[in-house]
C-alpha positions as CSV (number, residue, x, y, z in Angstrom):
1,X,-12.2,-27.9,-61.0
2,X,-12.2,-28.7,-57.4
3,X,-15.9,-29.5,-55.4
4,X,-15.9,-28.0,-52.1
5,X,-16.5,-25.0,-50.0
6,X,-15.6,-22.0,-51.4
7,X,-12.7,-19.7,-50.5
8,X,-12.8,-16.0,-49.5
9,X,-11.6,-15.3,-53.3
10,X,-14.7,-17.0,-54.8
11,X,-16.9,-15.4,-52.5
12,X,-16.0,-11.7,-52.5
13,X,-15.6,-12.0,-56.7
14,X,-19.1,-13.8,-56.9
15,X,-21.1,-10.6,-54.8
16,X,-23.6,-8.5,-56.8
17,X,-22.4,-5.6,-56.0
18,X,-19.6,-3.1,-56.7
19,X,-17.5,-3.8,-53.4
20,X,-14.0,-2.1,-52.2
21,X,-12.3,-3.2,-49.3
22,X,-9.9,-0.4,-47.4
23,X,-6.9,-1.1,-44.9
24,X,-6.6,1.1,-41.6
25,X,-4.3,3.5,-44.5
26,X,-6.9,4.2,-46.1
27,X,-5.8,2.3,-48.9
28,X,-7.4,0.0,-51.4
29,X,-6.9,-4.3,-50.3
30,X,-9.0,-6.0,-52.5
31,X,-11.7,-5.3,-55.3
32,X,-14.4,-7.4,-56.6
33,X,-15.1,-7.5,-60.7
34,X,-18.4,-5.3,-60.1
35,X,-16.1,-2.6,-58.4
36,X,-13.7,-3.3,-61.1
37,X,-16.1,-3.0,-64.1
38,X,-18.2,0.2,-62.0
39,X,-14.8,2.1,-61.6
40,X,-13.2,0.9,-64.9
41,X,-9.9,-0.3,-63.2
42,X,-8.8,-3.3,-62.2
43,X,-8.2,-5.1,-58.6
44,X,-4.2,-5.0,-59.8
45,X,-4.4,-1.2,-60.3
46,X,-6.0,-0.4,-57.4
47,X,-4.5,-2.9,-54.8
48,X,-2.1,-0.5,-52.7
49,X,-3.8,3.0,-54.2
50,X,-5.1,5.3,-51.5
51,X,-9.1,5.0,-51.5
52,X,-8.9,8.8,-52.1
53,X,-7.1,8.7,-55.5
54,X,-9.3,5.9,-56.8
55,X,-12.8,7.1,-54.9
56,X,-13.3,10.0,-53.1
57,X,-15.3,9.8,-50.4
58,X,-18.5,11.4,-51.0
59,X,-18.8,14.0,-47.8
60,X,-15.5,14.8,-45.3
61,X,-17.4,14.9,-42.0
62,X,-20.0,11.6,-42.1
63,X,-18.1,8.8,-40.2
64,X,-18.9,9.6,-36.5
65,X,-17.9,7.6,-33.3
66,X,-16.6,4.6,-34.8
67,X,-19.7,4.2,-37.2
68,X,-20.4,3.8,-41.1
69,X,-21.8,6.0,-43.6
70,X,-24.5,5.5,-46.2
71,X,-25.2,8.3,-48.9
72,X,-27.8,7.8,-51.2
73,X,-28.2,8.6,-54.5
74,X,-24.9,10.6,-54.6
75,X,-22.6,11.7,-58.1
76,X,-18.6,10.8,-57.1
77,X,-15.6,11.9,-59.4
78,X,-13.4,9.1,-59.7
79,X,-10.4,9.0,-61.1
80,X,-12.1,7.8,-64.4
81,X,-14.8,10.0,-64.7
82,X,-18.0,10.4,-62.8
83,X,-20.5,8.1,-61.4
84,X,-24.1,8.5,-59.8
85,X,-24.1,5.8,-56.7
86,X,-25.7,4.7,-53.6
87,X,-22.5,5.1,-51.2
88,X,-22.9,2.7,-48.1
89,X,-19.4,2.1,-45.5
90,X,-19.6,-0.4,-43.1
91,X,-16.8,-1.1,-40.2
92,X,-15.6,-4.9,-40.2
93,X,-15.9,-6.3,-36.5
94,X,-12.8,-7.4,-34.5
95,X,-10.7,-5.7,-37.5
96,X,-10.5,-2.0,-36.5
97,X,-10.0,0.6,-38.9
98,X,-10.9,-2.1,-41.8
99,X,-14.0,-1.5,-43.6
100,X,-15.6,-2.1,-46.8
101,X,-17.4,0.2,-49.2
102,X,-20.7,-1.0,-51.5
103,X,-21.5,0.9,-54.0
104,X,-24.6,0.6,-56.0
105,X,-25.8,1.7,-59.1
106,X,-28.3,4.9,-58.6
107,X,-29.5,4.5,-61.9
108,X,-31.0,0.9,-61.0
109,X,-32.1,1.9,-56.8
110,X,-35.1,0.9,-55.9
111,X,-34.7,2.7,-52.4
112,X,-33.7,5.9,-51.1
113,X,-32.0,7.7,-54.1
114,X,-35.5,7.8,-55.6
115,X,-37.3,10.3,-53.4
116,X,-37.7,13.4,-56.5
117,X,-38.6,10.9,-58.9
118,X,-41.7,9.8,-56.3
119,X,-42.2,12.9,-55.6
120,X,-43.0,14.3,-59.2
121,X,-45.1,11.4,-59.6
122,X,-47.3,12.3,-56.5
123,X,-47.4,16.0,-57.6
124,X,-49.0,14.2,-60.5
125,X,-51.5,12.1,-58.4
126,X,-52.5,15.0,-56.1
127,X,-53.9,16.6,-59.0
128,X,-55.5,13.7,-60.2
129,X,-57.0,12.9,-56.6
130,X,-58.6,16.7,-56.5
131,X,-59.7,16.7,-59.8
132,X,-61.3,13.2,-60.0
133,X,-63.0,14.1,-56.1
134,X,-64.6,17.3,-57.7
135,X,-66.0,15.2,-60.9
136,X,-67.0,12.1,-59.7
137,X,-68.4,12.5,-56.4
138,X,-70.8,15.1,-56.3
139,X,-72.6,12.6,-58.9
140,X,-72.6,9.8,-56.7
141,X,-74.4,11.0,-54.1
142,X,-77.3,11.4,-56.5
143,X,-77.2,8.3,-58.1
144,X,-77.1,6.6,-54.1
145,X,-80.2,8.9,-53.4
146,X,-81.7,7.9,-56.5
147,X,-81.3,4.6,-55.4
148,X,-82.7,4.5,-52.1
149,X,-85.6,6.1,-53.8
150,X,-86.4,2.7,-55.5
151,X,-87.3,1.3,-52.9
152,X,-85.6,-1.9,-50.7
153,X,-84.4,-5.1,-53.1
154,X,-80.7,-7.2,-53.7
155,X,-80.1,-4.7,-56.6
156,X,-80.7,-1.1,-54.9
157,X,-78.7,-2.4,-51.8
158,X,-75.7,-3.3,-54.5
159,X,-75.8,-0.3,-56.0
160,X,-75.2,1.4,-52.4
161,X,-73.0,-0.7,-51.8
162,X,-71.2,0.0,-54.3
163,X,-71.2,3.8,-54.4
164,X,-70.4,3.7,-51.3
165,X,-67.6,2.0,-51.9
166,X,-66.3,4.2,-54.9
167,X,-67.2,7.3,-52.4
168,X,-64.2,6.0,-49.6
169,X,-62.0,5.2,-52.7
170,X,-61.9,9.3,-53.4
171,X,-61.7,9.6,-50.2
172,X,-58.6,8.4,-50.0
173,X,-57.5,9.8,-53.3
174,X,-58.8,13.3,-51.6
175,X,-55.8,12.5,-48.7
176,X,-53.2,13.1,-52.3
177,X,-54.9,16.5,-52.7
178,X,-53.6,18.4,-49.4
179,X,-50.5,19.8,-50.0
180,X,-50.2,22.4,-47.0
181,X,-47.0,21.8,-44.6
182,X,-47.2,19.6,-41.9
183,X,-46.8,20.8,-38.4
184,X,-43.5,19.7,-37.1
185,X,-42.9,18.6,-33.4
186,X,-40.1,17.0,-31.6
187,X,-41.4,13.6,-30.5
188,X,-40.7,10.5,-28.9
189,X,-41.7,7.5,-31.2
190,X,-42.0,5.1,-29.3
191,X,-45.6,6.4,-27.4
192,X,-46.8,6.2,-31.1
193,X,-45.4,3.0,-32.2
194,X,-46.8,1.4,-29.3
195,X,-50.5,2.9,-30.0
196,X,-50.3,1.6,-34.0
197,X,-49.0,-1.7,-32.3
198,X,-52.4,-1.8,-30.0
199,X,-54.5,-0.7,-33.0
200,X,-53.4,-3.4,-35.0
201,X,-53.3,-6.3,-32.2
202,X,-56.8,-5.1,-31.3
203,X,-58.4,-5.6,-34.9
204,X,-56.6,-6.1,-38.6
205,X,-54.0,-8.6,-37.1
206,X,-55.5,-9.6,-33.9
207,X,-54.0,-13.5,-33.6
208,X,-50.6,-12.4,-35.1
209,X,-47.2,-11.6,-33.1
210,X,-45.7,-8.4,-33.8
211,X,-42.5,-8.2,-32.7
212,X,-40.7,-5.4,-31.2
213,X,-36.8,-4.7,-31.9
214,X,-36.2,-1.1,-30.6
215,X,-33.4,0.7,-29.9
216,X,-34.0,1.7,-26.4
217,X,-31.4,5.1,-26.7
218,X,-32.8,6.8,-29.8
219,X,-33.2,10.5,-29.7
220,X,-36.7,12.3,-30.5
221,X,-37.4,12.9,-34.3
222,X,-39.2,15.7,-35.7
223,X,-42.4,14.4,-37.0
224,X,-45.9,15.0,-37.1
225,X,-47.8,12.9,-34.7
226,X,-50.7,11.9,-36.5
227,X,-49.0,11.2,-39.9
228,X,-46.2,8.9,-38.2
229,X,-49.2,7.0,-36.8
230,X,-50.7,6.7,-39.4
231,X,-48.1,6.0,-41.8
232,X,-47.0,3.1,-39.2
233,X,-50.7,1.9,-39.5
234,X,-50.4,1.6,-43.3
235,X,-47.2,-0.3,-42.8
236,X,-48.6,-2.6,-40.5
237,X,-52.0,-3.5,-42.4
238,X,-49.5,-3.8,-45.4
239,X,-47.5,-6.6,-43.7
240,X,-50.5,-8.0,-41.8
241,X,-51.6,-8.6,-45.7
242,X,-48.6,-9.4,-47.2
243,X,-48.5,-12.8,-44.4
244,X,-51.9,-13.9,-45.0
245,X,-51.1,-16.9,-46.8
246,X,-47.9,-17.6,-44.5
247,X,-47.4,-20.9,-42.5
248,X,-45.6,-19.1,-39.8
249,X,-46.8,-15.1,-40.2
250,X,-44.4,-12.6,-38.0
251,X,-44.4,-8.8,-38.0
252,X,-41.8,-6.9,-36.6
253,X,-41.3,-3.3,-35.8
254,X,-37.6,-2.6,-35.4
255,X,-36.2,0.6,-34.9
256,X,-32.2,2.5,-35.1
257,X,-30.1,5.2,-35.3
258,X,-28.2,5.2,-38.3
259,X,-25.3,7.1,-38.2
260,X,-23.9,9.2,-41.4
261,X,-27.1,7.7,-42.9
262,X,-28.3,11.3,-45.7
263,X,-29.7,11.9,-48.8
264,X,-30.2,14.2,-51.6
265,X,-32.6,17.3,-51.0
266,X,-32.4,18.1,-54.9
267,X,-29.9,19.7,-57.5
268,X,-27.4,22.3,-55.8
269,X,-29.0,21.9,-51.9
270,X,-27.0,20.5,-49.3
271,X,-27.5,16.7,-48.3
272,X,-29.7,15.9,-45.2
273,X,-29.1,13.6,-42.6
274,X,-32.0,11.0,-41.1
275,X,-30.8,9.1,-39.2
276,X,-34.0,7.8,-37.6
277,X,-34.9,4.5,-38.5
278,X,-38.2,2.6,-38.0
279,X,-38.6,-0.4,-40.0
280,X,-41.9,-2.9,-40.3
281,X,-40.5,-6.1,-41.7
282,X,-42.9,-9.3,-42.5
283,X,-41.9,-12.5,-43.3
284,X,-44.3,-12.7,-46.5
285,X,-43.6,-13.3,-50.5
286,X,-42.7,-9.4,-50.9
287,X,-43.9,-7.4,-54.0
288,X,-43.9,-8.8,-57.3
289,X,-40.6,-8.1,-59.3
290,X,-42.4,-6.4,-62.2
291,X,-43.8,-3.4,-59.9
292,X,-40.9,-3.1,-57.1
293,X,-39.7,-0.1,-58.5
294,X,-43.4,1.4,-58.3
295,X,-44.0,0.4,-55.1
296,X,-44.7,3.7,-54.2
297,X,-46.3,4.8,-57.2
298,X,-50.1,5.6,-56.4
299,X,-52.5,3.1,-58.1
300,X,-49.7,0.5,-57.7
301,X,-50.2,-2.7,-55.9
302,X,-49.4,-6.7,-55.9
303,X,-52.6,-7.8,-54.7
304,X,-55.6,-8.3,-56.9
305,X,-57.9,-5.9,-54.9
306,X,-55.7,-3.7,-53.7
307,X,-56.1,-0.2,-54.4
308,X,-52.6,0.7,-54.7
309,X,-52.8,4.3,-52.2
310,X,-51.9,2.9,-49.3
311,X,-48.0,2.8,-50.0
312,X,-48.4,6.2,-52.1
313,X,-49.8,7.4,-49.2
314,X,-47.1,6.2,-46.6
315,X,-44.5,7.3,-49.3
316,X,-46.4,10.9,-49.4
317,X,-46.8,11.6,-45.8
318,X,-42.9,10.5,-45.5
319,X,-41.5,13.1,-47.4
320,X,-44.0,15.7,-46.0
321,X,-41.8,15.4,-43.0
322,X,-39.0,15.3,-44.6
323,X,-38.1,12.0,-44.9
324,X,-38.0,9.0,-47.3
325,X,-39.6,5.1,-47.4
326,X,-37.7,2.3,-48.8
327,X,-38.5,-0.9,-49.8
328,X,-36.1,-4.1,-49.5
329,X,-35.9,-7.4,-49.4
330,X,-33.5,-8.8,-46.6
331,X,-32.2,-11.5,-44.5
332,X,-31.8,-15.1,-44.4
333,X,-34.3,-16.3,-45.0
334,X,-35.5,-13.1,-47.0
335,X,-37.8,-11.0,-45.4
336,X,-39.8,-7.5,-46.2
337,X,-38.4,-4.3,-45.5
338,X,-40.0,-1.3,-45.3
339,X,-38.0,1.1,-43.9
340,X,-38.5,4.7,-42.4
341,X,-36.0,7.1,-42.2
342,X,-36.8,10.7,-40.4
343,X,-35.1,13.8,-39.2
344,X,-33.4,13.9,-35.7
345,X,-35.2,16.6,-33.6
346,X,-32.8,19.4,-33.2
347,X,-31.2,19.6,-29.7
């Protein structure tokens, strides 16, 4: 065995994911032992073998002006049966018409190939929220009365406190409990990313820097003004807690257009594209491993007090307008992703 820096061959075998890499032909180069093990063929087999025979691209039309394509949570028929993936193409620089394809197991996403699962488990939590805000707070305001009848003292003013706490905690669960459509408008984000910037700077994370990466060319998306903010105000009090106990704490609010960039709508409906991407990225510890693939869940969270709506909320009010949240951990050194992507306003 020979010390030293490792070679391309090393490298590309050691990658944790399923990874293909295609020639301007549209033919397979080279394949790594998870794209090997994933596809149940091996690099020999494949070397040579037009990308079509082995994989078939999962849509005809996504690659657009010289751009990838990601597709989430999509089923492929390869040549040795079929797979449920996350399909993401990326262009290698200075090497045109090369290009390499990841592809990771659906079954194990913790990202955007989740939205129906979510989903059903928010149905779940709206009834919960209106149920639980029928039953428990017409109660509370008696037993706050009640106690303000007892007269001033350290235990009446905990017990107001207290119910008074409990009383914005269904208050919150009661934002679960409104399922009627959202009204849809064509928008410019940036107005509203700048006002939840200014919100936060002016109180939860006055003293910290939040960065702005934006894309100064993307289109209008169709949301609803008032959700967006405040789903962007969730994200930001999320990161603003998640850097609390950082030595250097950084927000940034980045935004894109992803080209190609779809998802599943559900069982037999057509995919949709989002291509709008906003993104709040921290530099904190991220979410615990053990409840990353609940992030979203409601009653969820890594931090002791935490309530656990905030990202159910975020995750909620996303698909409402038709969208999707996902959580990642990315960079070097790693940072937290959590990334929105939203319909394009028709034009």
């Amino acid at each position: 065995m020979v010390a030293g820096r490792p070679g391309f061959a090393e490298l590309f075998a050691a990658l944790p994911v399923a990874v293909l890499v295609v020639d301007p032909d549209d033919r397979i180069a080279h394949a790594n032992s998870h794209a090997e093990e994933l596809l149940n063929l091996s690099e020999r087999v494949m070397t040579g073998q037009p990308l079509r025979a082995i994989l078939p691209p999962p849509t005809a039309d996504d690659r657009r002006d010289g751009q990838g394509v990601a597709v989430y949570d999509t089923e492929i028929a390869t040549s040795r049966g079929k797979i449920r993936v996350d399909f993401v193409e990326a262009l290698i620089a200075d090497h045109p018409g090369w290009r390499t394809i990841s592809l990771h197991s659906a079954a194990g996403s913790r990202g955007l190939g989740h939205a129906a699962d979510r989903a059903g488990g928010a149905r779940a939590a709206v009834g919960a929220a209106a149920m639980l805000a029928h039953e428990i707070k017409n109660p509370l305001s008696g037993i706050r009365g009640a106690a303000q009848l007892i007269g001033a003292g350290e235990l009446t003013k905990l017990i107001v406190t207290e119910v008074d706490r409990i009383a914005a905690l269904i208050d919150r669960m009661q934002d679960f409990s409104d399922t009627r459509p959202l009204p849809l408008t064509p928008e410019n984000i940036y107005p509203l990313l700048d006002h939840a910037r200014s919100v936060a700077l002016a109180g939860f994370a006055r003293g910290i820097v939040i960065e702005e990466r934006f894309d100064p060319s993307l289109p209008p998306a169709t949301v609803n003004r008032d959700a967006l903010l405040q789903i962007v105000i969730n994200l930001l009090k999320n990161a603003r807690e998640a850097v609390r106990s950082t030595a250097k704490p950084r927000i940034i609010i980045a935004t894109a257009y992803r080209h190609g960039m779809s998802v599943s709508a559900g069982p037999g409906r057509p995919r949709v594209p989002l291509p709008i991407e906003i993104c709040v990225i921290d530099t904190g510890p991220g979410a615990p491993a053990e409840i990353v693939d609940h992030l979203f869940d409601p009653f969820v969270s890594g931090r002791r007090e935490g309530q656990g709506l905030g990202l159910a909320l975020v995750d909620k009010l996303t698909r409402d307008m038709g969208g999707i949240v996902q959580y990642s951990r990315e960079g070097s050194p790693e940072m937290t992703v959590l990334r929105l992507l939203l319909p394009r306003a028709a034009s």
